[in-house]
MDTraj code that builds the backbone (N, CA, C; nanometers):
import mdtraj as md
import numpy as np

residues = "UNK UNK UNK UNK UNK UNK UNK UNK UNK UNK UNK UNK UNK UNK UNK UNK UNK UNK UNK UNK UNK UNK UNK UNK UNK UNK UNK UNK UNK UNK UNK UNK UNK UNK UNK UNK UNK UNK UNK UNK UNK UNK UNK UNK UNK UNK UNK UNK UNK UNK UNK UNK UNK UNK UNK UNK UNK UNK UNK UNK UNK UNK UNK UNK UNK UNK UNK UNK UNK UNK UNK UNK UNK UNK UNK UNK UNK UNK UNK UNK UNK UNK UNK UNK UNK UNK UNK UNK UNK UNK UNK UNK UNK UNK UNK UNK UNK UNK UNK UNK".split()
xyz = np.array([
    [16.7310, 11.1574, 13.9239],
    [16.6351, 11.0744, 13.8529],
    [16.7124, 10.9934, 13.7485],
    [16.6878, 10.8441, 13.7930],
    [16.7516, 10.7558, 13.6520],
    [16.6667, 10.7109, 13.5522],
    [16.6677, 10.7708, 13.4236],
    [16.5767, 10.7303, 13.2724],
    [16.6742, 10.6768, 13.2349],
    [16.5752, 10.4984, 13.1912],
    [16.6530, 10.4473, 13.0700],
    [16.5998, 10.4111, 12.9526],
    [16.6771, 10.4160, 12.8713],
    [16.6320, 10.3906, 12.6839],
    [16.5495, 10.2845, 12.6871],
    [16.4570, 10.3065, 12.5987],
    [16.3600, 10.2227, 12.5634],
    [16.3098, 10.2629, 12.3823],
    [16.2083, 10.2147, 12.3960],
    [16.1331, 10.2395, 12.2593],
    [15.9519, 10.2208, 12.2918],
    [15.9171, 10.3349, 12.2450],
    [15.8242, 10.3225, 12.2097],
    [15.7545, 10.2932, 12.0602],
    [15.6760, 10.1629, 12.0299],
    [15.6594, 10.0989, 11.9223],
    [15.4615, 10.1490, 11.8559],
    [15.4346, 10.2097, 11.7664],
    [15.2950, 10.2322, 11.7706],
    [15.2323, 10.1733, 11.6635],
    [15.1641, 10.0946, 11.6705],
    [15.1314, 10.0459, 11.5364],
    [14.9613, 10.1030, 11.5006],
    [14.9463, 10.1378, 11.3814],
    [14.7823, 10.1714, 11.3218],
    [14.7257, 10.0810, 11.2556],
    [14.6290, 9.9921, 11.2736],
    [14.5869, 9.8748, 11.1830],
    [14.4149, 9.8491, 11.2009],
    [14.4116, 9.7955, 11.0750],
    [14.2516, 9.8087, 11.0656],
    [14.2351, 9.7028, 11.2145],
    [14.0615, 9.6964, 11.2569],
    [14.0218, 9.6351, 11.4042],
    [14.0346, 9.4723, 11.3796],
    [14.0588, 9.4510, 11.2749],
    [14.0325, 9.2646, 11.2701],
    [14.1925, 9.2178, 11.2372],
    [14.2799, 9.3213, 11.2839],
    [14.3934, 9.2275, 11.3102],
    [14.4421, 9.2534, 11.4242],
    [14.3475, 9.3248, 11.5540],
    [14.3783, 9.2916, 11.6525],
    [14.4670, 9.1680, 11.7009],
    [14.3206, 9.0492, 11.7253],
    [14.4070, 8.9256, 11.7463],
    [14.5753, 8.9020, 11.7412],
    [14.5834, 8.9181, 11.5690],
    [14.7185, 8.8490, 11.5748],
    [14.8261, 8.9640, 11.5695],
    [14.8088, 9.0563, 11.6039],
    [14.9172, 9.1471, 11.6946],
    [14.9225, 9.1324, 11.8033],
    [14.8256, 9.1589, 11.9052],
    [14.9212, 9.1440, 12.0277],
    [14.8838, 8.9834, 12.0655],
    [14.8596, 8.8658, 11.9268],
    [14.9609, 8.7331, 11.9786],
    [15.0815, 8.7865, 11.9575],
    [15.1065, 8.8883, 11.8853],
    [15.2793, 8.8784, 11.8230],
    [15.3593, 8.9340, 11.9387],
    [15.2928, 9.0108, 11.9742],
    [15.3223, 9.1397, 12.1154],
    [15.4039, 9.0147, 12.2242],
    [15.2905, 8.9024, 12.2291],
    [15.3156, 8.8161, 12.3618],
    [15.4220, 8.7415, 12.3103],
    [15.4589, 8.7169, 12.1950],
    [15.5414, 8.6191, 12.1288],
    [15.6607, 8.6925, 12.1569],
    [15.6278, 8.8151, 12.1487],
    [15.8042, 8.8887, 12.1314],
    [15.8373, 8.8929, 12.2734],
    [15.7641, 8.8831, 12.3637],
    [15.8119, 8.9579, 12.5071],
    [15.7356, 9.0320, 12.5245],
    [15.6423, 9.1431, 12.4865],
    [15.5989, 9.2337, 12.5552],
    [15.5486, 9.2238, 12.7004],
    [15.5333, 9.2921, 12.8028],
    [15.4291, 9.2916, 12.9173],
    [15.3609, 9.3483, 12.9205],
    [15.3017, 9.4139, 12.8107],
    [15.1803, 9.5058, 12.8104],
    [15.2227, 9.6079, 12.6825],
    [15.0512, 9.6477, 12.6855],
    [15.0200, 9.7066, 12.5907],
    [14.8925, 9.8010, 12.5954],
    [14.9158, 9.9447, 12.5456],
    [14.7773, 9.9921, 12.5277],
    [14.6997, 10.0301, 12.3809],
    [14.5840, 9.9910, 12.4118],
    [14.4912, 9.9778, 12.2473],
    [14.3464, 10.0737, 12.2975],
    [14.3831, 10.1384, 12.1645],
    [14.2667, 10.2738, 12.1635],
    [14.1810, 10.2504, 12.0041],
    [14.0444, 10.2555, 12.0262],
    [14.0113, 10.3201, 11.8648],
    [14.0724, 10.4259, 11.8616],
    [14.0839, 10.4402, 11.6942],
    [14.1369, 10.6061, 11.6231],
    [14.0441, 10.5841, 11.5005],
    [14.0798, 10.7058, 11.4468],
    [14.0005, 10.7616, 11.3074],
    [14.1384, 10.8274, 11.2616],
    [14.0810, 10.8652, 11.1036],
    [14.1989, 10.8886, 11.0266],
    [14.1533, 10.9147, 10.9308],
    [14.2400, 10.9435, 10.7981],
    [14.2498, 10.9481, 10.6636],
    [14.4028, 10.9231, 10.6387],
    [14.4218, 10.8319, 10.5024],
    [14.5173, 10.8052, 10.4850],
    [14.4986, 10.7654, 10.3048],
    [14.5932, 10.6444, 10.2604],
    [14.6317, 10.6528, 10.1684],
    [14.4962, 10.5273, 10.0999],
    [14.3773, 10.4582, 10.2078],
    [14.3034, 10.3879, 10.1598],
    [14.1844, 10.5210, 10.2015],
    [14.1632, 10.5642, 10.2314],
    [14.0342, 10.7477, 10.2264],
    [14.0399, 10.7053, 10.3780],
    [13.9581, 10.7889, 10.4076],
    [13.8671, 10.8202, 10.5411],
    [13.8714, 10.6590, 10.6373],
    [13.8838, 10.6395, 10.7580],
    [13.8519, 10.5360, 10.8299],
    [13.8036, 10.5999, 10.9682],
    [13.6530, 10.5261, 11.0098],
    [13.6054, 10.5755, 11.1150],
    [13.5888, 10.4833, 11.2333],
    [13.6191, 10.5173, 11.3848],
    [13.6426, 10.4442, 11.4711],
    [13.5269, 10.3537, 11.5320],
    [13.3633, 10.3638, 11.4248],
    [13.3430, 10.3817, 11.5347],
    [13.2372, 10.2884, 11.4029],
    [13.2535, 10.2453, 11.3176],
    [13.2099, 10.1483, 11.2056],
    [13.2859, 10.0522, 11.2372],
    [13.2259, 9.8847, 11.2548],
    [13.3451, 9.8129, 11.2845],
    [13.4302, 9.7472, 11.1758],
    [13.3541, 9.7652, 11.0312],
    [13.3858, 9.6907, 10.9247],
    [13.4980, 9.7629, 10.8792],
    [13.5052, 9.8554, 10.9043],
    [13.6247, 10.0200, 10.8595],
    [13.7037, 10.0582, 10.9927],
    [13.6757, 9.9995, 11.1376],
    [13.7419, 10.0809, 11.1982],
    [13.9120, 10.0341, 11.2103],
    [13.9758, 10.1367, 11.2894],
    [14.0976, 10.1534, 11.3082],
    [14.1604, 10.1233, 11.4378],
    [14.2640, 10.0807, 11.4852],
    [14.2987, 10.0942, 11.6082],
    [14.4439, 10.1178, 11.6756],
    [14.4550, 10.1522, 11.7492],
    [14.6105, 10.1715, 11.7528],
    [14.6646, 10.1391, 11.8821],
    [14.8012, 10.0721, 11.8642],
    [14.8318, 9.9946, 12.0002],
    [14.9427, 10.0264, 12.0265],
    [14.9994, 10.1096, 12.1692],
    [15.1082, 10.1503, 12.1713],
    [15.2033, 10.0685, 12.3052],
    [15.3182, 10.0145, 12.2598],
    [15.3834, 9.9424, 12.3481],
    [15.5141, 9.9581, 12.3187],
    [15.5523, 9.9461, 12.4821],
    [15.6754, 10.0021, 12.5262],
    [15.7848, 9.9015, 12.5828],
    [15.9189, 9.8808, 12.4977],
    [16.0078, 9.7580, 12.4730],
    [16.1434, 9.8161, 12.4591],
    [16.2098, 9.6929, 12.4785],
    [16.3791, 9.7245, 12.4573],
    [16.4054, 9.7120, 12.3555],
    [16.5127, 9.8077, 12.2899],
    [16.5517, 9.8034, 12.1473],
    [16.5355, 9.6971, 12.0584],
    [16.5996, 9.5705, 12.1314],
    [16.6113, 9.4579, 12.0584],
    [16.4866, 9.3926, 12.0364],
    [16.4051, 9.3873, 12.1494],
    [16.2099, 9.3737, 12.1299],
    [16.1555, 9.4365, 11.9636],
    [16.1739, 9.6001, 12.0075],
    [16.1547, 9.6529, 11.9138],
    [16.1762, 9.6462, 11.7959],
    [16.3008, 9.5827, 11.7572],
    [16.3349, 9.5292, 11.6393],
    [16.2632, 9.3916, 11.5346],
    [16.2927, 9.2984, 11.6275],
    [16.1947, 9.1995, 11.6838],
    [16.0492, 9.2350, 11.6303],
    [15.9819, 9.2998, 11.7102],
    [15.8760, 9.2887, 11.6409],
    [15.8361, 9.3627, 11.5404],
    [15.9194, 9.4683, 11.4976],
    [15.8762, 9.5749, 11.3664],
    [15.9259, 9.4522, 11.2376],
    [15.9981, 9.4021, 11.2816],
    [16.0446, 9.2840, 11.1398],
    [15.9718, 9.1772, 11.1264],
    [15.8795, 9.1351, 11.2228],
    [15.7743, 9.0180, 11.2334],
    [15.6753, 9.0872, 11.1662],
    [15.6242, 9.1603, 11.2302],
    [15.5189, 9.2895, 11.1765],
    [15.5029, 9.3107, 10.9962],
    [15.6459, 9.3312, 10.9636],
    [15.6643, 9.3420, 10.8254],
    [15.6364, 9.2073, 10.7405],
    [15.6870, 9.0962, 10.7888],
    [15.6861, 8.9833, 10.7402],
    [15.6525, 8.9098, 10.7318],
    [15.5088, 8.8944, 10.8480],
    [15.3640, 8.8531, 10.8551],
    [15.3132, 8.8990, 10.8939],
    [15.2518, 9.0552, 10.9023],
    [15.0739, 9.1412, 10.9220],
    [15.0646, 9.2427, 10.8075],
    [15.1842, 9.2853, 10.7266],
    [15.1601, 9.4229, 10.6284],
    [15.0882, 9.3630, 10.5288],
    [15.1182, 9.2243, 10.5139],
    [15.0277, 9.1998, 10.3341],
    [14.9147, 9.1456, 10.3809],
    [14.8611, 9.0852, 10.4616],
    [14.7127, 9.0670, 10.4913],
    [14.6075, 9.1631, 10.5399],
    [14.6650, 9.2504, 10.6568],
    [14.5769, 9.3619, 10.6926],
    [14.6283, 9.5147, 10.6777],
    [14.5530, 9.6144, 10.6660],
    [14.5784, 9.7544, 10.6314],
    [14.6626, 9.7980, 10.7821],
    [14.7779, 9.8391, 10.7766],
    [14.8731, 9.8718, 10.9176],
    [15.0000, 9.9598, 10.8670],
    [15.0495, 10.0513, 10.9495],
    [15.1584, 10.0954, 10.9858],
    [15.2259, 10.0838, 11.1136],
    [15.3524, 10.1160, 11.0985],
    [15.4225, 10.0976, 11.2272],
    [15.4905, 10.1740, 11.2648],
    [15.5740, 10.2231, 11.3501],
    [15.6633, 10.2992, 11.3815],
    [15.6940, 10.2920, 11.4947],
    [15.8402, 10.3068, 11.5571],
    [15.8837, 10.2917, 11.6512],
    [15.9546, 10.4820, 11.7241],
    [15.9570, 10.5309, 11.8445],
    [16.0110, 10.6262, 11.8822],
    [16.1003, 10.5942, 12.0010],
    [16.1697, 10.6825, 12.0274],
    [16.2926, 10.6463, 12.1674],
    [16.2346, 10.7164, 12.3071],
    [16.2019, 10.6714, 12.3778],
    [16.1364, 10.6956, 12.4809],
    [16.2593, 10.6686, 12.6095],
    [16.2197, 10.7288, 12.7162],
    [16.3177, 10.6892, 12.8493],
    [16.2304, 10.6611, 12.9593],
    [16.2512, 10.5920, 13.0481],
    [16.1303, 10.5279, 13.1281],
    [16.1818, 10.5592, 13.2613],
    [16.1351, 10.5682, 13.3501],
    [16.1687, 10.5694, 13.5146],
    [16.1655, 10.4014, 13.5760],
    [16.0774, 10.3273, 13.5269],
    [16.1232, 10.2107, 13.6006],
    [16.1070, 10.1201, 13.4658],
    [16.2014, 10.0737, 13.4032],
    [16.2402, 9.9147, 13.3708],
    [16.2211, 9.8086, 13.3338],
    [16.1909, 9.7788, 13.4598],
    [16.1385, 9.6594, 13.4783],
    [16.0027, 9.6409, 13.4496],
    [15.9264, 9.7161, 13.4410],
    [15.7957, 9.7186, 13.3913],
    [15.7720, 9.6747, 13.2787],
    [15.8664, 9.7058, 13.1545],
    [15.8409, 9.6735, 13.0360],
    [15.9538, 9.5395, 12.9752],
])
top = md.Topology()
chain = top.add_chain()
for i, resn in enumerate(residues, 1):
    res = top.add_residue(resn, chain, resSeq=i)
    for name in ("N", "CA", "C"):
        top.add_atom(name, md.element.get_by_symbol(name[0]), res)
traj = md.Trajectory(xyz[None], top)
């Protein structure tokens, strides 16, 4: 079996900056992406998935290092000061590639 390096990128952000993440997603390269409501508590209280004025969402997409970089520094430098978000990236290994 051949796994290769990748990254998995997850970002948490309130629901009304959908939109201009995954424009950013398409801007960087991505080919996809998956987006789930979540719920939480964090450092603004309680957020529930399921209020749309409060809800949360989280979008997890899977990129090459340099993607990944790419977009955690876009991320920082136009979506952290307008909408409520975190980010984080993990090292993942993939079976096919070319997919992402």
């Amino acid at each position: 079996m051949n796994l290769h390096a990748m990254k998995l990128v997850t970002i948490v952000c309130e629901s009304y900056a959908r939109e201009p993440v995954t424009q950013l997603l398409r801007i960087v390269g991505a080919n996809g992406w998956t987006l789930f409501p979540v719920e939480g508590e964090g450092s603004h209280g309680k957020r529930f998935a399921d209020i749309q004025e409060s809800a949360n969402i989280q979008i997890e997409v899977i990129v090459p290092p340099e993607v990944s970089a790419q977009l955690l520094e876009k991320l920082s430098d136009e979506l952290f000061a307008p909408y409520a978000m975190i980010a984080f990236e993990s090292e993942v290994r993939v079976l096919r590639p070319g997919k992402f």
